[in-house]
Each structure stands twice: as structure tokens, then as C-alpha cells.
N, C-alpha and C positions, 0 to 999 in steps of 0.2 A: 346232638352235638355234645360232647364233652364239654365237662368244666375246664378242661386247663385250654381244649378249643376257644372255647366264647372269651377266655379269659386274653387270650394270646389276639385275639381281635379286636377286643376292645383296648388292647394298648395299641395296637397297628393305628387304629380311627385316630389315638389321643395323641401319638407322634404325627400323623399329619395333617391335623388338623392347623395351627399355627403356622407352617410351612406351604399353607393352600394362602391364608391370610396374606403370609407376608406377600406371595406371588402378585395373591390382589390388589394389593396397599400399594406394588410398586409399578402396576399396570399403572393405577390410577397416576401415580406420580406423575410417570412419563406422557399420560393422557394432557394431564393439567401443564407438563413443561410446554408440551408441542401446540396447545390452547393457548399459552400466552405469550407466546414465538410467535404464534401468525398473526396475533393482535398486534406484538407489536412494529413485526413488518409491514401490518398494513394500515398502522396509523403510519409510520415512518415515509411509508408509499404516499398514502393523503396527506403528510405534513410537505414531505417536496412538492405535490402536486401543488398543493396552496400555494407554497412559496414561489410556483414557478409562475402561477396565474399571477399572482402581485406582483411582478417583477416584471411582468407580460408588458412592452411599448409598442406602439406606432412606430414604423419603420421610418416612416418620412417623418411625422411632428414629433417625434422623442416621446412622447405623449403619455402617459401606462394607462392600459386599456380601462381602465377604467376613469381617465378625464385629468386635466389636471388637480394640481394641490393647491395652486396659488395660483398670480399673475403678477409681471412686473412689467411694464412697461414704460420707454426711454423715448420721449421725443424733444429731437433737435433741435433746434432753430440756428440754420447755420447762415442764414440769410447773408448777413453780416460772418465774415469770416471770423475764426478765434485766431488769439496769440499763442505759438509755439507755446508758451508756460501754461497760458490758460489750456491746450488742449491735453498737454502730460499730466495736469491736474486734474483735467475732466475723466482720461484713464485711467489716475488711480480710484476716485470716487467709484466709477461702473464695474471695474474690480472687483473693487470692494462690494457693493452692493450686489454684482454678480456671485460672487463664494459665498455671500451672506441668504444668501434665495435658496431653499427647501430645495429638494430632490423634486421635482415633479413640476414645478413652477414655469407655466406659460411664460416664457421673456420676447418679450415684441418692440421691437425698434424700428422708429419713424421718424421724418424729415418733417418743417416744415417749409412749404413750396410754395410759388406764386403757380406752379405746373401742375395742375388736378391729377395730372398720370402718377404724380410721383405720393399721393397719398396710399394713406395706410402704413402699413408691416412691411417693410423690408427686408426685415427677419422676424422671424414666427417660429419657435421652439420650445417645447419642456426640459428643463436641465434633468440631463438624467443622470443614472448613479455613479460616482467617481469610484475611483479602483480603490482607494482607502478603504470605503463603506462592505467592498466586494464580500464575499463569504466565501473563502476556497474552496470550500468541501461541497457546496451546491453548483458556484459560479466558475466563470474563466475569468481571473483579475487581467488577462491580456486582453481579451475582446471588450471586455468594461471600459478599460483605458483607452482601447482604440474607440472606440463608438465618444465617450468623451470629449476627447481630444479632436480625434477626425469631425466629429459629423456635428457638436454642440461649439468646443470653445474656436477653433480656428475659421470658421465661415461667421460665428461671432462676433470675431477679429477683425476680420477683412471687410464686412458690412461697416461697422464703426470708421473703420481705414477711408472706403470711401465714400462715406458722409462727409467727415471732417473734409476732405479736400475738393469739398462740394464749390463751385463759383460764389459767388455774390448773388444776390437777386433783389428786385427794386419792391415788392410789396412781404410783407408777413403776414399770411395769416394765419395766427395761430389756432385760434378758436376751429377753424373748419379742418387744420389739419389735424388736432389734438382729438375730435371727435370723430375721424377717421381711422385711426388709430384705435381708438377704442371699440369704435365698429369692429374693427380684424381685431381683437385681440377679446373675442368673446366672455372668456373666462371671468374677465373686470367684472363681470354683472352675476357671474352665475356659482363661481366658486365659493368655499366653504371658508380654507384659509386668507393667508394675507395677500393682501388688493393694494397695488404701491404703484405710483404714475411718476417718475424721474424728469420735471421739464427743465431743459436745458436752454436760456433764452433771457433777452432783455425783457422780455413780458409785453413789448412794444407793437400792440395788435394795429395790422394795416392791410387793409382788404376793402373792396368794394363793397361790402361786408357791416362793413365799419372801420372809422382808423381814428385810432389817437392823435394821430397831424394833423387832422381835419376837427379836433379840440371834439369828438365825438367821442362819453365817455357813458357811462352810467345811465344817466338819464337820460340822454339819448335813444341808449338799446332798447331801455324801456319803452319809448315813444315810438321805436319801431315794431315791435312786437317781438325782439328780441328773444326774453325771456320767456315766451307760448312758445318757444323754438327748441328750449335746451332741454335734454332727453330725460337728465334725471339719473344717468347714467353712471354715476359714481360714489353710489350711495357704499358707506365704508370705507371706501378709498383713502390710504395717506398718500400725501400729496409733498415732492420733495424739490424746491424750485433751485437750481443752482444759475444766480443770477449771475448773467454778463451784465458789464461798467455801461453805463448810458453816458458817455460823458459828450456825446455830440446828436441828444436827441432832439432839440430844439422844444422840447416842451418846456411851459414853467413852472407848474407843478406836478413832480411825481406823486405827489398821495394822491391825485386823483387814478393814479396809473394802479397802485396797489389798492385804491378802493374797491376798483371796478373788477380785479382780479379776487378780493374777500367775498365779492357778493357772487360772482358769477359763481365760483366752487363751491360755495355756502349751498347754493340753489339748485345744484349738481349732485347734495348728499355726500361730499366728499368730508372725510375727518375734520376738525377744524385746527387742530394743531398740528401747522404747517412747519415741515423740516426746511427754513430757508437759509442756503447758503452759496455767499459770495465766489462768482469764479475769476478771483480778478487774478491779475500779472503781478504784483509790484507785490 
């Protein structure tokens, strides 16, 4: 081979050489774009996937599958009817305390009955996500609202509706329906978050049971074995009593009446600082 041969080759090698690299370099680029394209479609993939399992409920209890977040539970005592003012104020109160309850929050509402049939939940539900909270770009804010609306607040509504326009009835017993209540409303014992029991009632316990009319108070229960009986059952619990007027209970002293109610929830595990407030008319 000639000199001006070899010579005229070894410029051919030196001009393509650089132009082999760049080809390389931008193989590699495209390599490395279409590597962090599928990462990050497929986190994007497992991040909806996550979101959709947390969002996941129970058809019938509102529920998210994985348990509720809280529990709140509202019992009655309508024994004794309320006053049209007292019940528009008992409305705004559960309201309130209803918008104020977490996303996920077991809410169980109970009566209490001289009628064993009529213990427990009457209503038994997780409050689920309102349409505010919704995410457009994962969710339907229409189906949020309807599930809301249809299947949590208005069968909510209408339990409440007809409680209040419950009869009269000749005994209370609270104690056996309030532990009834918490039987159906499990969560009270097992959740993580807040644990809240709403009693609605003059506190005026009367039952074969025990009754305050029969001047059977404290030390009585104890003498019956009473307290070997109470479950234990509301350990955490705040406790929020929105007292009805006793103004025709014929007892003569109430402190025995709130004594016997400090001891019994003390002994239950319940919070000690009690949210107590008046539901009068005037």
C-alpha cells in the first residue's frame, strides 16, 4: 500500500470516528429517556393503584376497607319527649359534631327503650368522603356526592327524624341501653382514633335493673354486684352528656344522681373530662 494510501485511511478512521460516538451517546440517551418514562408510568400506575385501595369502602357500612378511623356514637333518651326548641338545638349540636367527625368515622345512633328489641344501632355507618375532599383527576366528585348525600347524611336524617318522634315510655334504662349500643358500635373498643359517646338524656336511670326512684344509687349497685358487671368498655372514650331539665324528677338530691354517673364512667375507662351541656328551652 502506498503512502498517500495508508495516509488517505487513516483520515477516513479519524473523520468517523466522533460520528460513531455521537451515534453512541445518543442511542444511549434515548435508551435512558424511554428507562425513566416506564418508571415513571409505572410508579404513576402504583401510585393510582395505592390511592384507589385507600379510598376502597364497604358498600353497605361506608366503611374503607381497611376498618374504621374513629367512632362516634349518639344515644337517646327520648323516654320523656323533648321541646320543639330543645330538639332544633339538639340538631344543631349532632351537626355539628357530625361535619366535625373524620372521614372514616364509625357513627352509631341508639335509643334508649323500656323494649329490648329496640336496643343497639339503629344506624351504623362510616362517614365517607365529601365531594370537597374529592380529587378530580383520580375521582368522580358526582358519585362522592351522591354516595354522601344519598347513602350517609339523609338515612342519617331520617333515623334522628324518627327517634325524636319516638312515644313516651314508663321506665329508662340507660345503662343497659348505652351498653348495647356499644356492643353494635365495635370500633369504641378497637380503633386507633377518636372514641366520642354523645348521651342525650336526663341521666335518670330506671330499670328493674336499678332506678333512681326506688332512691337505689351508688351504693346500692355496688351491693348488687353491679360493678363485677360493667365491661370496661370505654377505655379513651370522651364522653359528651347534653343534659335534659329534670324539673319534675321527684328526687331530692341530684348530686347523688351525677355522683353515681362520675363513678360509673370513671370505672368504664371513659376520659375524665366530661363535655357537659344543658339542652334546655328557655
Amino acid at each position: 500500500m502506498s503512502r498517500r494510501t495508508r495516509r488517505h485511511s487513516r483520515q477516513k478512521v479519524k473523520r468517523n470516528g466522533p460520528s460513531s460516538r455521537r451515534r453512541s451517546s445518543g442511542n444511549l440517551l434515548w435508551v435512558s429517556i424511554i428507562i425513566i418514562a416506564v418508571v415513571l408510568v409505572g410508579g404513576g400506575f402504583a401510585a393510582i393503584d395505592r390511592f384507589k385501595r385507600l379510598s376502597a369502602i364497604d358498600v353497605e357500612t361506608l366503611c374503607p376497607d381497611s376498618g374504621p378511623s374513629g367512632a362516634l356514637a349518639v344515644l337517646l333518651d327520648l323516654t320523656d319527649p323533648l321541646e320543639e326548641t330543645q330538639a332544633i338545638r339538639l340538631r344543631t349540636i349532632l351537626g355539628s359534631e357530625f361535619n366535625a367527625a373524620d372521614k372514616g368515622t364509625l357513627i352509631s345512633v341508639g335509643i334508649v327503650s323500656e323494649d329490648k328489641a329496640r336496643w343497639g344501632a339503629a344506624y351504623c355507618k362510616c362517614k365517607p368522603q365529601a365531594v370537597e375532599d374529592a380529587n378530580p383527576l383520580l375521582q368522580n366528585p358526582r358519585m362522592i356526592g351522591e354516595t354522601y348525600n344519598d347513602e350517609f347524611i339523609v338515612p342519617l336524617d331520617q333515623t334522628i327524624d324518627s327517634l325524636l318522634h319516638a312515644e313516651a315510655e314508663q321506665t329508662s334504662p340507660i345503662m343497659e341501653s348505652l351498653q348495647a349500643l356499644i356492643a353494635a358500635t365495635p370500633a369504641l373498643e378497637t380503633v386507633e382514633g377518636t372514641r366520642k359517646i354523645v348521651i342525650v338524656s336526663d341521666m335518670l336511670q330506671n330499670s328493674s335493673v336499678l332506678s333512681f326512684y326506688r332512691g337505689e344509687f351508688w351504693d346500692r349497685f355496688e351491693q348488687k354486684n353491679g360493678t363485677s358487671r360493667l365491661a370496661g368498655s370505654l377505655k379513651g372514650t370522651r364522653i359528651m352528656l347534653l343534659l335534659v331539665p329534670r324539673p319534675s324528677s321527684g328526687l331530692d338530691d341530684n348530686l347523688e344522681v351525677d355522683q353515681f354517673w362520675i363513678h360509673y364512667f370513671d370505672l368504664q375507662g371513659a376520659e375524665p373530662d366530661f363535655d357537659i351541656r344543658p339542652l334546655g328551652d328557655l
